[in-house]
N, C-alpha and C positions, 0 to 999 in steps of 0.2 A: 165634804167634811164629815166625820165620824160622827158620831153620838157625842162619846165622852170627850173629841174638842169641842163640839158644840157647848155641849153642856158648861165645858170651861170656859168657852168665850161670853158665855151666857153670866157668869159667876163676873170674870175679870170686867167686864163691863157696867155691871149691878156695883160691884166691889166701888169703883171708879168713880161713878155715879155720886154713892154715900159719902164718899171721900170728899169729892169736890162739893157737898151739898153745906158739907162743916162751915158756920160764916165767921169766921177769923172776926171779922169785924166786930162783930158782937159779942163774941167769946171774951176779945182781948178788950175790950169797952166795960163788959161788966168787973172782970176782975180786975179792970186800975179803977174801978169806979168813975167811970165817967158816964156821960147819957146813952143809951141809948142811939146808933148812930142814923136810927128810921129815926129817929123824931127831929131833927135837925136838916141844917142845906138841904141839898139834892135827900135825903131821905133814904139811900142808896149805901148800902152795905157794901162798904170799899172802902179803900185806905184813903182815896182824895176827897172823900166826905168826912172820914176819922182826919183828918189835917184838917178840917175845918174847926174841930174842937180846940186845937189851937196845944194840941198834946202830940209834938213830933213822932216819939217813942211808938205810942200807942200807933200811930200811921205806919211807922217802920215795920213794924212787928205784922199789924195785918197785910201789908204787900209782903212779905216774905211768907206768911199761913199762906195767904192765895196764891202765892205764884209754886211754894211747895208743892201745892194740891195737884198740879198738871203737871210737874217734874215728877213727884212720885208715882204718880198714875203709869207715867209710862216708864218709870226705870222699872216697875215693881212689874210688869205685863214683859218688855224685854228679856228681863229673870225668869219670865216664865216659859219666853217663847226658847231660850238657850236653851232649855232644860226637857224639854217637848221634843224639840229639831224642826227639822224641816217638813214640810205634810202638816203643824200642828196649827198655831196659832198665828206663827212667824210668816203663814202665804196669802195671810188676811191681812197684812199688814195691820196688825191689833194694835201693837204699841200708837200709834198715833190715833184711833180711833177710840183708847181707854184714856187719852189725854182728851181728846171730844168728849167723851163720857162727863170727866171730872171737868171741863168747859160748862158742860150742859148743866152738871150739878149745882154749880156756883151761881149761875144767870137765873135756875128754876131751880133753888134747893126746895128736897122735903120735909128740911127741918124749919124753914121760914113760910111756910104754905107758898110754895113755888114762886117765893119774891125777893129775887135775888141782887146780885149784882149784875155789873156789865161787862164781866168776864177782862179783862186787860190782862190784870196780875195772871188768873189762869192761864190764859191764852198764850203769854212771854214764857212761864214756867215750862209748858205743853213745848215750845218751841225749844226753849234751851236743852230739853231732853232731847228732842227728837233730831237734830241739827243743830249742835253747839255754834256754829257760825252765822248761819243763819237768825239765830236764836241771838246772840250779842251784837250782829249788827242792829235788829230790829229793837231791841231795847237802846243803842245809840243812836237811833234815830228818832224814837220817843223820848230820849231825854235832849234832843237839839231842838228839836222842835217844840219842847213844854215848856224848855227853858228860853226859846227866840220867841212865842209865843204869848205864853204866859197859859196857854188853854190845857189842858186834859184832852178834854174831847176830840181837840184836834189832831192833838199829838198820838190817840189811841186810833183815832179812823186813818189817818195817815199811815200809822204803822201796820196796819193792819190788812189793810191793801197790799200795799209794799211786799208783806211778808208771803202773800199768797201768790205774785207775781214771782217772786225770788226764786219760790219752788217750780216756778214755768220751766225756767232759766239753769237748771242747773239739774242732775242725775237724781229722779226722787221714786220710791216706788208711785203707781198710781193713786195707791188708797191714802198715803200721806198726805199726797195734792190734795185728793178730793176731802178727806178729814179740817187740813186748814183752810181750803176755800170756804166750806160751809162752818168753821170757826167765825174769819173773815166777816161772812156774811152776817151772820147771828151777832154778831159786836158791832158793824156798822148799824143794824136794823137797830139794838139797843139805842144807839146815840143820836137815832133820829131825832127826837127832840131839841137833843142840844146842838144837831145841825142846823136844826130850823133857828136855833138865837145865836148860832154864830154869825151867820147869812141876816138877822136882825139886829146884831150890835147887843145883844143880851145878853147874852152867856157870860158866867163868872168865871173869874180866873183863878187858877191853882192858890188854893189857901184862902180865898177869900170868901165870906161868911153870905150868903143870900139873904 
């Protein structure tokens, strides 16, 4: 790779980064005036701890900011890789790796001193860009499962799997695969805990207050 791809891949990855780092959650928390969404349930910057405020809207809006963040990530890296050609950023397969970027940014933002969320919303967004199919079966399979469940937790490590297997399974460059396997990976490793109290009878259910 040249200099100045480099140098771009360097940019569209930092770019990515900052993007995914924005916490919806808290953004959209402070301007309807509600708490704080760290000081509350799970403590956890994401829309299924903003539903625990008991303020649907407010939930809506931060799964749509996070799941944006991995869908613009890579349409806005895509845009770039057209416009480069082939040789530039398009044989890295970047678009899926500036949607890891903006993954990375949301679980370890640098505007929350690296304490983030647990990537879901990014990681669907990242997917629905990168493979439209792929991308809406995995969100129909986290809302069968939230909804036959009643968990998050489940419904996001089950998806999440699923969605890394999928790309086994079907024509994917390699960097894709290996971008959403270690998505995958980094959002099951988050919801270790809430593995450990599903497997205990612990764990809270969707909407419900700790």
């Amino acid at each position: 790779m040249s200099n100045p791809a480099l140098a771009m891949l360097a940019l569209v990855l930092a770019g990515a980064y900052l993007l995914g780092s924005i916490p919806f959650a808290v953004v959209v928390s402070r301007a309807m005036g509600l708490s704080d969404p760290r000081s509350y349930g799970s403590k956890n910057p994401g829309a299924t701890n903003v539903l625990r405020s008991g303020n649907r809207i407010a939930a809506a809006l931060t799964l749509i900011g996070d799941a944006s963040k991995g869908a613009v990530a890579v349409l806005i890296c895509q845009f770039l890789c057209e416009r480069l050609g082939p040789g530039g950023l398009v044989a890295y397969d970047t678009p899926a790796w500036a949607g890891a970027a903006a993954f990375l940014g949301h679980v370890y933002p640098v505007f929350l001193r690296f304490r983030g969320g647990k990537g879901v919303a990014t990681f669907l967004g990242t997917l629905l860009a990168l493979d439209p199919l792929v991308g809406v079966a995995t969100c129909l399979l986290w809302v069968v499962i939230a909804a036959w469940l009643r968990y998050s937790s489940a419904a996001s490590v089950t998806s999440a799997v699923a969605a890394a297997l999928a790309l086994l399974g079907i024509p994917a460059p390699p960097g894709a695969r290996a971008a959403v396997a270690l998505m995958s990976l980094l959002l099951v490793w988050r919801h270790r805990k809430n593995i450990v109290q599903l497997l205990a009878g612990t764990e809270s259910k969707i909407g419900q207050a700790r």
